[in-house]
PyMOL CGO cylinders between C-alpha atoms (Angstrom):
from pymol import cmd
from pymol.cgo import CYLINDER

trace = [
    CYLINDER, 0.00, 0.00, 0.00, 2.47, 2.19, 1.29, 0.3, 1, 1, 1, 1, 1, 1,
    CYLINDER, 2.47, 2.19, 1.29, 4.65, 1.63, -2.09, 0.3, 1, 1, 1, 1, 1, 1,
    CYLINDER, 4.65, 1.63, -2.09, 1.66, 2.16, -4.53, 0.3, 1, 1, 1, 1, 1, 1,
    CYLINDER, 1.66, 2.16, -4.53, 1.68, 5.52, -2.66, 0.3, 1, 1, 1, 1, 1, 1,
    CYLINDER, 1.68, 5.52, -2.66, 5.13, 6.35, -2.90, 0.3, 1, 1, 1, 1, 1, 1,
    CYLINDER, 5.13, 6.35, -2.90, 4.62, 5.74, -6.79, 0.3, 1, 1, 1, 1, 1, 1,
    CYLINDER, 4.62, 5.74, -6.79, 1.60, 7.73, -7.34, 0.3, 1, 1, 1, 1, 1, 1,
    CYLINDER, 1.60, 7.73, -7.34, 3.29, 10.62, -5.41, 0.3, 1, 1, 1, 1, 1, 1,
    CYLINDER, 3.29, 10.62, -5.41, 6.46, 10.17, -7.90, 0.3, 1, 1, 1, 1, 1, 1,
    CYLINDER, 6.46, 10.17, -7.90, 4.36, 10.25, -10.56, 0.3, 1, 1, 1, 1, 1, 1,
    CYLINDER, 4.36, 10.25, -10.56, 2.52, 13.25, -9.61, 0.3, 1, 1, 1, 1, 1, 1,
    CYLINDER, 2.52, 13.25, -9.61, 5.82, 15.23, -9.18, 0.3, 1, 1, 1, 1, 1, 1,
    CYLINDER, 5.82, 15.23, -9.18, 7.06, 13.33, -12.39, 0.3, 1, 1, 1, 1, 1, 1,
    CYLINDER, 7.06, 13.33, -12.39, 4.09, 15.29, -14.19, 0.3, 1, 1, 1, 1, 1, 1,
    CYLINDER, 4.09, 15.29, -14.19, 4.69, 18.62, -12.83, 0.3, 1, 1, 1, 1, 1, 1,
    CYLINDER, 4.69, 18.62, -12.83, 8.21, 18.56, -13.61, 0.3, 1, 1, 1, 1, 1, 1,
    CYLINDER, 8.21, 18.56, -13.61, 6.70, 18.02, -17.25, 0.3, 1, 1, 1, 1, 1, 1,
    CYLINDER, 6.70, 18.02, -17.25, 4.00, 21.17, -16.83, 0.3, 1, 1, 1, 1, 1, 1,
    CYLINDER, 4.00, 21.17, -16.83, 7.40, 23.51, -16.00, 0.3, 1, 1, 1, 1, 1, 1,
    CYLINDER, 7.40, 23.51, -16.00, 9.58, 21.85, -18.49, 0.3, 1, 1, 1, 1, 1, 1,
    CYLINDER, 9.58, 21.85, -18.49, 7.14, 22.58, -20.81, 0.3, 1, 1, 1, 1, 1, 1,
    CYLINDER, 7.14, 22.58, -20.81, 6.50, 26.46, -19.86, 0.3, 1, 1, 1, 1, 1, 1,
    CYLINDER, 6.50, 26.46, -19.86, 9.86, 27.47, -21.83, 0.3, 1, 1, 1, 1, 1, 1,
    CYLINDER, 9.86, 27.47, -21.83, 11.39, 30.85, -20.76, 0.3, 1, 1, 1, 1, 1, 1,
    CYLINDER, 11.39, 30.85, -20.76, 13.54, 33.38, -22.65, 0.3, 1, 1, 1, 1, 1, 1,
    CYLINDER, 13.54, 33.38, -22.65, 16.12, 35.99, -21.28, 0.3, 1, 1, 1, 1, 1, 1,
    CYLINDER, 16.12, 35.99, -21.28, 17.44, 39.22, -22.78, 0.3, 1, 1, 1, 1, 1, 1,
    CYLINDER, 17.44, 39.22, -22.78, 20.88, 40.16, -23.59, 0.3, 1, 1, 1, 1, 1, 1,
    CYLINDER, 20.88, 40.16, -23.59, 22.07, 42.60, -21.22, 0.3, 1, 1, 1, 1, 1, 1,
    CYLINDER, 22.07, 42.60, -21.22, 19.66, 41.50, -18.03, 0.3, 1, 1, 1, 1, 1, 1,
    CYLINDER, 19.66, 41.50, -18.03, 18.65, 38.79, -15.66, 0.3, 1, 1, 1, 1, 1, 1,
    CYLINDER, 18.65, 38.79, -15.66, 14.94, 39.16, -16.11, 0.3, 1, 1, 1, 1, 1, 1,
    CYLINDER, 14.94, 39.16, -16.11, 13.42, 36.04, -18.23, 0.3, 1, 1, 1, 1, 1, 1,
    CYLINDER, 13.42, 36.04, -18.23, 9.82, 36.03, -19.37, 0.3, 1, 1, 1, 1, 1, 1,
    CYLINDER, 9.82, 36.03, -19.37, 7.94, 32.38, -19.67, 0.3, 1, 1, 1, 1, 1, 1,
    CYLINDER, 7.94, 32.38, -19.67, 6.41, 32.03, -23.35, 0.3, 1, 1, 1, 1, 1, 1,
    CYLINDER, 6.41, 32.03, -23.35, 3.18, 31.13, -22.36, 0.3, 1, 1, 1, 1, 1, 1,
    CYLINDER, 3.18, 31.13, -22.36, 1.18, 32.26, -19.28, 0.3, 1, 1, 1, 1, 1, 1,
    CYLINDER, 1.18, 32.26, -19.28, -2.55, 32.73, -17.54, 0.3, 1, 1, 1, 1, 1, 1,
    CYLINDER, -2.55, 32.73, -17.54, -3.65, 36.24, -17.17, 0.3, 1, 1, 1, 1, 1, 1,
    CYLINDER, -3.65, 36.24, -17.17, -6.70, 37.14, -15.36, 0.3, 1, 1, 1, 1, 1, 1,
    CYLINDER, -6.70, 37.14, -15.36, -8.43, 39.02, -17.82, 0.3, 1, 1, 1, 1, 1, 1,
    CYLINDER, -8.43, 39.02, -17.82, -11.63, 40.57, -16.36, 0.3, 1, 1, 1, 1, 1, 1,
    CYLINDER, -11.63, 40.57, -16.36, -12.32, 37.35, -14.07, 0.3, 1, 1, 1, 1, 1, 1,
    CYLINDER, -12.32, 37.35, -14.07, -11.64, 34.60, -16.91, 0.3, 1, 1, 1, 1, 1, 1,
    CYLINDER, -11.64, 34.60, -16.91, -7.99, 32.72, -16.97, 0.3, 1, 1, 1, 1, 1, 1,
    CYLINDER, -7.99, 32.72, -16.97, -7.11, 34.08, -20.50, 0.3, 1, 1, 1, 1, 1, 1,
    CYLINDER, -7.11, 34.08, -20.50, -4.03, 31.83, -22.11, 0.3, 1, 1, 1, 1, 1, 1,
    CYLINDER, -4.03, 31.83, -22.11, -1.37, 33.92, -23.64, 0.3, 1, 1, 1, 1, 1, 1,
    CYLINDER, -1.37, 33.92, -23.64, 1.96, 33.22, -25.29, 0.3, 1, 1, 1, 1, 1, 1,
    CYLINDER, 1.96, 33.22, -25.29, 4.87, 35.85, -25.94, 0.3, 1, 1, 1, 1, 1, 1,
    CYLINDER, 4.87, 35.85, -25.94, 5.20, 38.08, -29.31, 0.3, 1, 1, 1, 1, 1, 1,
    CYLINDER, 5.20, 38.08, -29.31, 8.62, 39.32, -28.09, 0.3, 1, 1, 1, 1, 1, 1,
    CYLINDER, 8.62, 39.32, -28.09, 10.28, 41.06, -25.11, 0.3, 1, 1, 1, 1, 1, 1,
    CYLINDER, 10.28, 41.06, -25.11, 13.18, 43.74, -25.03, 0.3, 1, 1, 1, 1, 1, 1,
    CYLINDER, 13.18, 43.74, -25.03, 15.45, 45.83, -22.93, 0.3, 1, 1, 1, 1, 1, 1,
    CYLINDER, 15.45, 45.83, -22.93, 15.23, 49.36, -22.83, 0.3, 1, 1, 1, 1, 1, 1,
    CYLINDER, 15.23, 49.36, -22.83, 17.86, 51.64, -21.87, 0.3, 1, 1, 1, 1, 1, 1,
    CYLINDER, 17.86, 51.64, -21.87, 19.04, 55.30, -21.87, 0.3, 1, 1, 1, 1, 1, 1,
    CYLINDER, 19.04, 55.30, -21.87, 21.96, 56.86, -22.17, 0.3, 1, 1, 1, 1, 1, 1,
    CYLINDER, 21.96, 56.86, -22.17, 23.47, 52.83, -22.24, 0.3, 1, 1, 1, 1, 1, 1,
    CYLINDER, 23.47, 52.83, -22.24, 21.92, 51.99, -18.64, 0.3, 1, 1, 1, 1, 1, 1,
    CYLINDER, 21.92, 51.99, -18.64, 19.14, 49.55, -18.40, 0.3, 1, 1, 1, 1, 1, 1,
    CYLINDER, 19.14, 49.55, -18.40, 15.98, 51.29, -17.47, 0.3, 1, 1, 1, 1, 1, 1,
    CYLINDER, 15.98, 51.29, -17.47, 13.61, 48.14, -17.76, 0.3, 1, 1, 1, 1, 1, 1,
    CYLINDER, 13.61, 48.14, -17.76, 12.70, 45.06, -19.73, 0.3, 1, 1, 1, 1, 1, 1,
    CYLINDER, 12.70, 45.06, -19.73, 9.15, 45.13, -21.26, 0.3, 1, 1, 1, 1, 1, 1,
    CYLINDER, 9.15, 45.13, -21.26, 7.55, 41.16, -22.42, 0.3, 1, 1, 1, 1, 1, 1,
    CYLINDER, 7.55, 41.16, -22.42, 4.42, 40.85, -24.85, 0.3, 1, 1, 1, 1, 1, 1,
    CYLINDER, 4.42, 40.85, -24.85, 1.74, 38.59, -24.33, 0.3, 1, 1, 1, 1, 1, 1,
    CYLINDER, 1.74, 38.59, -24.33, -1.12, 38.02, -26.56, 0.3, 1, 1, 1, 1, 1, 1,
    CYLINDER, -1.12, 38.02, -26.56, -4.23, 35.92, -26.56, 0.3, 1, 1, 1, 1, 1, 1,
    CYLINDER, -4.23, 35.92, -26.56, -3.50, 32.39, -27.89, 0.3, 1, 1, 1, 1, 1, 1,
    CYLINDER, -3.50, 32.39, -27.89, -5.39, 32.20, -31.23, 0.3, 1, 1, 1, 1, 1, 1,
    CYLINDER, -5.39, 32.20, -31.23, -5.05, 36.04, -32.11, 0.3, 1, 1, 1, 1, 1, 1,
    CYLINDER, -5.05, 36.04, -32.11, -5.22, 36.47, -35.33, 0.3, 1, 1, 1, 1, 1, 1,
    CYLINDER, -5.22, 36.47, -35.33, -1.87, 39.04, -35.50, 0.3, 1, 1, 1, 1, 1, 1,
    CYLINDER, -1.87, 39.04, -35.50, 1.29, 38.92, -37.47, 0.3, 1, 1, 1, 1, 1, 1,
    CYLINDER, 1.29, 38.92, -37.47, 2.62, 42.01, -37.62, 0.3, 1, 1, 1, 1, 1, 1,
    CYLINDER, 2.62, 42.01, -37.62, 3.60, 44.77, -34.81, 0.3, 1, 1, 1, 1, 1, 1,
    CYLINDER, 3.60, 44.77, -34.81, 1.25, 46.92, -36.47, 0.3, 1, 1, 1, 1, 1, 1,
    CYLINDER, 1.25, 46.92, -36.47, -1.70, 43.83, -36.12, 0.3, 1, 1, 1, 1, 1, 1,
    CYLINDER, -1.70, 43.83, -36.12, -0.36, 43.56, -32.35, 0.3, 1, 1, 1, 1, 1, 1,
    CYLINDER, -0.36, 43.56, -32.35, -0.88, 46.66, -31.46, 0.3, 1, 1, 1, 1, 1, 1,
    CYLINDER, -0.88, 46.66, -31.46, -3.82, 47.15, -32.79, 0.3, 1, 1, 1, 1, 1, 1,
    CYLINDER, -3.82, 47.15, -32.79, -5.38, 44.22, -31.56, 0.3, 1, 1, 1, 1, 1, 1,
    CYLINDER, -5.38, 44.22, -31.56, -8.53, 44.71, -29.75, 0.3, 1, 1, 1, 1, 1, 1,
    CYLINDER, -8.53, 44.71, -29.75, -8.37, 41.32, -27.77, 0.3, 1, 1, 1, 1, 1, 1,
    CYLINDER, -8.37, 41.32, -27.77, -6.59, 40.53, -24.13, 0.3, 1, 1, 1, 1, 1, 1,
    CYLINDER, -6.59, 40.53, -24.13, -2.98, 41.18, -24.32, 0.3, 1, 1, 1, 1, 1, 1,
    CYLINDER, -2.98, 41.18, -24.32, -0.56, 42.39, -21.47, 0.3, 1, 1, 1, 1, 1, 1,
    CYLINDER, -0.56, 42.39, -21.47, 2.45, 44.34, -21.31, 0.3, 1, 1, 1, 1, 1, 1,
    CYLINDER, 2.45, 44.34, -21.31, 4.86, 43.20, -18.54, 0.3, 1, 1, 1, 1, 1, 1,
    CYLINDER, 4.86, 43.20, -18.54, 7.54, 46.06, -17.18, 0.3, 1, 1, 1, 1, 1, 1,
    CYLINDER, 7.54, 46.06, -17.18, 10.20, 44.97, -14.83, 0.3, 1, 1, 1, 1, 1, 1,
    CYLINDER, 10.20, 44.97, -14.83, 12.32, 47.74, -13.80, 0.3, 1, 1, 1, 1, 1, 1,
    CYLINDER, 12.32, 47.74, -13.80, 16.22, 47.46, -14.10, 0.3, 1, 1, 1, 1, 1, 1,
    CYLINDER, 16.22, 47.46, -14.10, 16.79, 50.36, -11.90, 0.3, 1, 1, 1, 1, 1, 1,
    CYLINDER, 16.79, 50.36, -11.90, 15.07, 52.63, -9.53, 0.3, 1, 1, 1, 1, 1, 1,
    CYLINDER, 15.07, 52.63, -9.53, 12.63, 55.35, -11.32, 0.3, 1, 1, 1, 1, 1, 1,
    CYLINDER, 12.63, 55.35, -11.32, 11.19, 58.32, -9.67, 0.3, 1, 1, 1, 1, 1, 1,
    CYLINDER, 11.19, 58.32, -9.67, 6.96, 58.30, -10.61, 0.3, 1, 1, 1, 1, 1, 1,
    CYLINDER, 6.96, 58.30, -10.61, 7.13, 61.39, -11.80, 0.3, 1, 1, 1, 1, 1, 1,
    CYLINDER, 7.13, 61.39, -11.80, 10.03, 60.54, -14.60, 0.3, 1, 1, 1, 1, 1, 1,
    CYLINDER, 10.03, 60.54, -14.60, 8.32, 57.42, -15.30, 0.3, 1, 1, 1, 1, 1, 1,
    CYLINDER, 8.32, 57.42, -15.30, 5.56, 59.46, -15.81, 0.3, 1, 1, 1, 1, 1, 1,
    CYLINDER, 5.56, 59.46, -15.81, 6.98, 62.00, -18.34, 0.3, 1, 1, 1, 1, 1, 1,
    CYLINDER, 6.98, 62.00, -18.34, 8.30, 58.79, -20.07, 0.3, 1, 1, 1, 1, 1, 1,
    CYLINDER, 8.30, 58.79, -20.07, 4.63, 57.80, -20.86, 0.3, 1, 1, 1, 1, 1, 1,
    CYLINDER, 4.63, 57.80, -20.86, 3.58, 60.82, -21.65, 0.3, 1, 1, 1, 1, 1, 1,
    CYLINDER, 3.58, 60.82, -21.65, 6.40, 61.86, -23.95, 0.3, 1, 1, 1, 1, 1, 1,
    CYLINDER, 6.40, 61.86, -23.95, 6.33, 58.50, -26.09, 0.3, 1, 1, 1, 1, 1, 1,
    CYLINDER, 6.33, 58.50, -26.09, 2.45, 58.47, -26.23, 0.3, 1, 1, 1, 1, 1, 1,
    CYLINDER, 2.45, 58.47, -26.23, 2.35, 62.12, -27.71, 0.3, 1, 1, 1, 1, 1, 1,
    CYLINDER, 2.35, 62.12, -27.71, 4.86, 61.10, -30.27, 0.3, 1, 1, 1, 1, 1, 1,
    CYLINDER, 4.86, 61.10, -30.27, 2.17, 58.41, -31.62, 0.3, 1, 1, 1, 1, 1, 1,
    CYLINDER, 2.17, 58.41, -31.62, -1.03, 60.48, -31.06, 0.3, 1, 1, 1, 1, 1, 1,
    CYLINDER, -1.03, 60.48, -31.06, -0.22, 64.59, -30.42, 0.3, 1, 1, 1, 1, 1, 1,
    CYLINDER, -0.22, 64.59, -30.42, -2.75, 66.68, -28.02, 0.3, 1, 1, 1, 1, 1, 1,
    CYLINDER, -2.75, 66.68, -28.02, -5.83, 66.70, -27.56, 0.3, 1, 1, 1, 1, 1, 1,
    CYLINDER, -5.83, 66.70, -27.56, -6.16, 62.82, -28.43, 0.3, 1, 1, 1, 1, 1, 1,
    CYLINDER, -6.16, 62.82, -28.43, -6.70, 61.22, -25.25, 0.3, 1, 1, 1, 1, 1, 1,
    CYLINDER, -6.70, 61.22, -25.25, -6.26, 64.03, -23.07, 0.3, 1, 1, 1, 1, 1, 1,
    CYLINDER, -6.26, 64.03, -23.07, -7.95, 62.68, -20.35, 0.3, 1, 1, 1, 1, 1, 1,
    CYLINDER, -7.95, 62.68, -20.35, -6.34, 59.17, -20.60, 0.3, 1, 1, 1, 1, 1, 1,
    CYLINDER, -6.34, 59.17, -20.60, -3.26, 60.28, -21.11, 0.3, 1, 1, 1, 1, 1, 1,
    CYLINDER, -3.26, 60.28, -21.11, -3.72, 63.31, -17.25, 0.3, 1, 1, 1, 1, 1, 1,
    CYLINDER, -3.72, 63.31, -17.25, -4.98, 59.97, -15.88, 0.3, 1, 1, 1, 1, 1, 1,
    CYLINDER, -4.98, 59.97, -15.88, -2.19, 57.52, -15.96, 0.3, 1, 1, 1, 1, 1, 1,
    CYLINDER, -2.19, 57.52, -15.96, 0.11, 60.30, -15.85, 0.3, 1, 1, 1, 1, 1, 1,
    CYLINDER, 0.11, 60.30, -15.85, -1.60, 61.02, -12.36, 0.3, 1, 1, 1, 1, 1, 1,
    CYLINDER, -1.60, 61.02, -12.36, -1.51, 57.36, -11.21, 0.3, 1, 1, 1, 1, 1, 1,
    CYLINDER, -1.51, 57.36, -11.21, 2.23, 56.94, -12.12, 0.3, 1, 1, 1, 1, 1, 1,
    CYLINDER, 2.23, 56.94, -12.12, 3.47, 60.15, -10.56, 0.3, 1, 1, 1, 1, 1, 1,
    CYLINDER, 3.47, 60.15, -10.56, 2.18, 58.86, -7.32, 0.3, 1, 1, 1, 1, 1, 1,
    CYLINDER, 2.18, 58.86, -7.32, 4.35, 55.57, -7.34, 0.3, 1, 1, 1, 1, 1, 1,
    CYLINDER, 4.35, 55.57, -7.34, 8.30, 55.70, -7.06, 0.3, 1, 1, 1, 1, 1, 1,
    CYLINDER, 8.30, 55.70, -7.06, 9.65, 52.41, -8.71, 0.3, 1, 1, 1, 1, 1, 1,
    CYLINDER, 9.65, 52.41, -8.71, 12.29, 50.09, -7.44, 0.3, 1, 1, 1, 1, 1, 1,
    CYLINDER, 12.29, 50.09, -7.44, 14.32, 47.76, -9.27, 0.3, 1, 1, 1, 1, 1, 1,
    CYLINDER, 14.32, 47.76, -9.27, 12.75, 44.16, -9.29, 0.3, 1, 1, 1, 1, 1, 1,
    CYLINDER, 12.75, 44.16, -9.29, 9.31, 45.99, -9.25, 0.3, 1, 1, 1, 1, 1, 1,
    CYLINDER, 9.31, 45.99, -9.25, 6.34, 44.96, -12.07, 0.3, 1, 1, 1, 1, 1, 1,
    CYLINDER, 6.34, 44.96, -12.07, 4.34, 47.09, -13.82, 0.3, 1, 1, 1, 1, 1, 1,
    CYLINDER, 4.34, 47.09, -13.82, 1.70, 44.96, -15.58, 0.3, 1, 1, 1, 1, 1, 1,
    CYLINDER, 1.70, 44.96, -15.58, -0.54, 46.41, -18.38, 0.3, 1, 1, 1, 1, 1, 1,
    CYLINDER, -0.54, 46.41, -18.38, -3.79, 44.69, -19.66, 0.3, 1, 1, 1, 1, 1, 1,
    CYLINDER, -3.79, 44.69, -19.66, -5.64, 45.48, -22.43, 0.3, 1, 1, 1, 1, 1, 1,
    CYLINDER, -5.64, 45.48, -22.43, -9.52, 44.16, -21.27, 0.3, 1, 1, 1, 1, 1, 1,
    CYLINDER, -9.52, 44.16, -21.27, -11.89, 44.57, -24.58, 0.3, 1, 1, 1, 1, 1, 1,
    CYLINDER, -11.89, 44.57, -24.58, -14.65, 46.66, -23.97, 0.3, 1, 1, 1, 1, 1, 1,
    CYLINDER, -14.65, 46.66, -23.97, -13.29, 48.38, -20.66, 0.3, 1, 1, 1, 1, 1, 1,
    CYLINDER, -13.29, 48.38, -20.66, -9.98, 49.59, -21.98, 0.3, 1, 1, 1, 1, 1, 1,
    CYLINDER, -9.98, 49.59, -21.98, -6.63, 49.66, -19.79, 0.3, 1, 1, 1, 1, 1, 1,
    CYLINDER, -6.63, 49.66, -19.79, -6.19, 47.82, -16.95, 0.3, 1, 1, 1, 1, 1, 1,
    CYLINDER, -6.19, 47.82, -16.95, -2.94, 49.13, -14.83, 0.3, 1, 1, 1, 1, 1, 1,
    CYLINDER, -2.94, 49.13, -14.83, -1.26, 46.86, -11.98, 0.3, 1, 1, 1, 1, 1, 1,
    CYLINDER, -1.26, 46.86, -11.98, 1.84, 48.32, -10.08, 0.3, 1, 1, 1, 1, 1, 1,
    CYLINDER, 1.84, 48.32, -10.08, 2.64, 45.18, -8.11, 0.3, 1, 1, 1, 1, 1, 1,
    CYLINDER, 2.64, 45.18, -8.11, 1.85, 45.28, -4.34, 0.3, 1, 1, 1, 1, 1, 1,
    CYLINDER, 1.85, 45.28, -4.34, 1.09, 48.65, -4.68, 0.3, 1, 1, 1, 1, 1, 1,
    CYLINDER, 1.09, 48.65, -4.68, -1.54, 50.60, -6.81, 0.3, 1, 1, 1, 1, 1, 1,
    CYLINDER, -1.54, 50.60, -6.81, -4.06, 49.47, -9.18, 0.3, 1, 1, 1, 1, 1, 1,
    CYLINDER, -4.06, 49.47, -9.18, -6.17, 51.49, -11.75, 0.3, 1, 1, 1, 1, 1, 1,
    CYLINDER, -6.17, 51.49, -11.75, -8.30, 51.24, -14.59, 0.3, 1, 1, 1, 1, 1, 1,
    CYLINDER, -8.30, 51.24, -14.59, -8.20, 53.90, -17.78, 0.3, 1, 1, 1, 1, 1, 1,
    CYLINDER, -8.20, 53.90, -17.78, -11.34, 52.91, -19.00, 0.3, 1, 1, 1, 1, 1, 1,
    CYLINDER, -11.34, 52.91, -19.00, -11.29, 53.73, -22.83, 0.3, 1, 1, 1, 1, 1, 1,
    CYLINDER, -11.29, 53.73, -22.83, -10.13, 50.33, -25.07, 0.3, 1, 1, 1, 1, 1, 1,
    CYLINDER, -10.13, 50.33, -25.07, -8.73, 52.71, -27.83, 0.3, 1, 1, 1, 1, 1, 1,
    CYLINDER, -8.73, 52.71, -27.83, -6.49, 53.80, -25.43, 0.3, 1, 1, 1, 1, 1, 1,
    CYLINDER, -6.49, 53.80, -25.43, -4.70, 50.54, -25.25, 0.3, 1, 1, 1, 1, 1, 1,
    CYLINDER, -4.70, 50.54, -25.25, -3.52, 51.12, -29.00, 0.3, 1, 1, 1, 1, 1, 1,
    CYLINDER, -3.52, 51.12, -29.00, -1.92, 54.49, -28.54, 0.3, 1, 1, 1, 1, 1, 1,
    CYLINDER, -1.92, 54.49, -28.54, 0.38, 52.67, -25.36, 0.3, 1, 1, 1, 1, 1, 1,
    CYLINDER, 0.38, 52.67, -25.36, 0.71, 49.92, -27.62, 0.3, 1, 1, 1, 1, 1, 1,
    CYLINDER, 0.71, 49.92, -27.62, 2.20, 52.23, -29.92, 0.3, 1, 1, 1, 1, 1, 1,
    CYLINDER, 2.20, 52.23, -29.92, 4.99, 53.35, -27.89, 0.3, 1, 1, 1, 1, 1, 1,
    CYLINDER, 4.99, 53.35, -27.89, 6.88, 50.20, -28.24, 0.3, 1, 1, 1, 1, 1, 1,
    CYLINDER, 6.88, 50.20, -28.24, 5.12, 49.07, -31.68, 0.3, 1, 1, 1, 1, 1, 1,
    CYLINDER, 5.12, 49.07, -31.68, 3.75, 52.09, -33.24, 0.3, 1, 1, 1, 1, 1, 1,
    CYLINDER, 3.75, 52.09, -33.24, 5.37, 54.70, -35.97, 0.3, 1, 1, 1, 1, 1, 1,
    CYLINDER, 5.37, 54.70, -35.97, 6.78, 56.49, -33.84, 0.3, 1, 1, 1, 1, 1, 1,
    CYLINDER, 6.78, 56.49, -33.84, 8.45, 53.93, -30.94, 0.3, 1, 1, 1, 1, 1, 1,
    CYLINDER, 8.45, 53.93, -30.94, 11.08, 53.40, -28.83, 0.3, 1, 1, 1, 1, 1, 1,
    CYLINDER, 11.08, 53.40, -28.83, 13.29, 51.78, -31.26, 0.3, 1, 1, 1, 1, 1, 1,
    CYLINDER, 13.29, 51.78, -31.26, 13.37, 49.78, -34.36, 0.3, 1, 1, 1, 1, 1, 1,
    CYLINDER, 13.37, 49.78, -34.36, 15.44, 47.22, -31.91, 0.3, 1, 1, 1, 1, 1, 1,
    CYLINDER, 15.44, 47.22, -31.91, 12.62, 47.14, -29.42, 0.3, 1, 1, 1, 1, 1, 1,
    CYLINDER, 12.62, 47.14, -29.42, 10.08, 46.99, -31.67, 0.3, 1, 1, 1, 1, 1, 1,
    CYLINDER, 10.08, 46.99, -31.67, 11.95, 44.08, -33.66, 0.3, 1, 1, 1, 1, 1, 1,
    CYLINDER, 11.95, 44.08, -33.66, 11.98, 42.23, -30.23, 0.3, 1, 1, 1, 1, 1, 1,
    CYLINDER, 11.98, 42.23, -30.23, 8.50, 42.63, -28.91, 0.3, 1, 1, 1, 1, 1, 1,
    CYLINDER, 8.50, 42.63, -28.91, 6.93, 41.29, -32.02, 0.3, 1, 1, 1, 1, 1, 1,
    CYLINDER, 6.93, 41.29, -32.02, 9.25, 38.62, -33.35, 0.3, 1, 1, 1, 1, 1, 1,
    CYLINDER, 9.25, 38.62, -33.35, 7.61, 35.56, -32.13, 0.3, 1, 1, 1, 1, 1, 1,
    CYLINDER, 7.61, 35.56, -32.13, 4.56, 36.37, -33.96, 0.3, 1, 1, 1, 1, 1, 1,
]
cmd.load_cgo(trace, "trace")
């Protein structure tokens, strides 16, 4: 009895071993931070599957500011940065900072690479509103930012262990979308590396 037990317990851990084998993950060049190529997001109460388009490093003035992964819906129908971007189904953005950030830099960061996609007075009031909620949170290295797109209620915002906040217009996804993917982005580097596992 006690041996049929000892075997179904080694085959239990035999199969979970082979659940986290499976999740691969990938690192960047330049950082510790790794990002598993598939994952669960909680997506407006539902456990939505997602896999990763691409991550990337960004830096400035050559230090490492933070590492940004993309996750799409598995069975998205998107094969191009611009199609990511622009796609109006649950996707996530996941920031882990490299270094310590002041909110109201990270702030101006936002708010200077959104404008360079989509000038005033497009999203105006998005655009005051996360530049509100960021100003009010100093970031540490190791910390995660984690943005959602949610269809039909727009931008979900998590600033791990401490704030959450919602910027509820959907279109408003694209245009922070756009600062890593749109005409206008961070880099042709960065944008190469969000999107290349499309």
């Amino acid at each position: 009895m006690r041996s049929s037990r000892v075997a179904m317990a080694a085959a239990l851990m035999l199969g979970l071993v082979g659940v986290v084998a499976a999740n691969e993950v990938i690192g960047l060049r330049g950082s510790g931070t790794q990002y598993a190529t598939r994952i669960e997001a909680a997506v407006d109460g539902k456990a939505v599957p997602m896999f990763l388009t691409g991550a990337a490093l960004r830096t400035r003035l050559l230090v490492n500011v933070y590492t940004v992964g993309s996750y799409l819906q598995i069975g998205a129908n998107a094969k191009t940065a611009a199609d990511l971007a622009a796609a109006d189904v649950p996707k996530r953005l996941h920031i882990v900072m490299e270094r310590d950030v002041t909110g109201p830099d990270m702030a101006e960061a936002f708010r200077t690479a959104i404008r360079a996609n989509h000038p005033e007075p497009a999203f105006n009031a998005e655009v005051a509103g996360l530049v509100e909620q960021l100003k009010a949170q100093n970031l540490k290295k190791g910390d995660t930012v984690l943005l959602t797109h949610v269809p039909a209620t727009g931008l979900v915002a998590s600033i791990v262990g401490k704030a959450d906040f919602v910027i509820k217009n959907p279109k408003f996804s694209k245009a922070v979308w756009d600062i890593y993917l749109g005409p206008k982005n961070l880099g042709d580097e960065i944008k190469s590396n969000m999107s290349n596992r499309l």
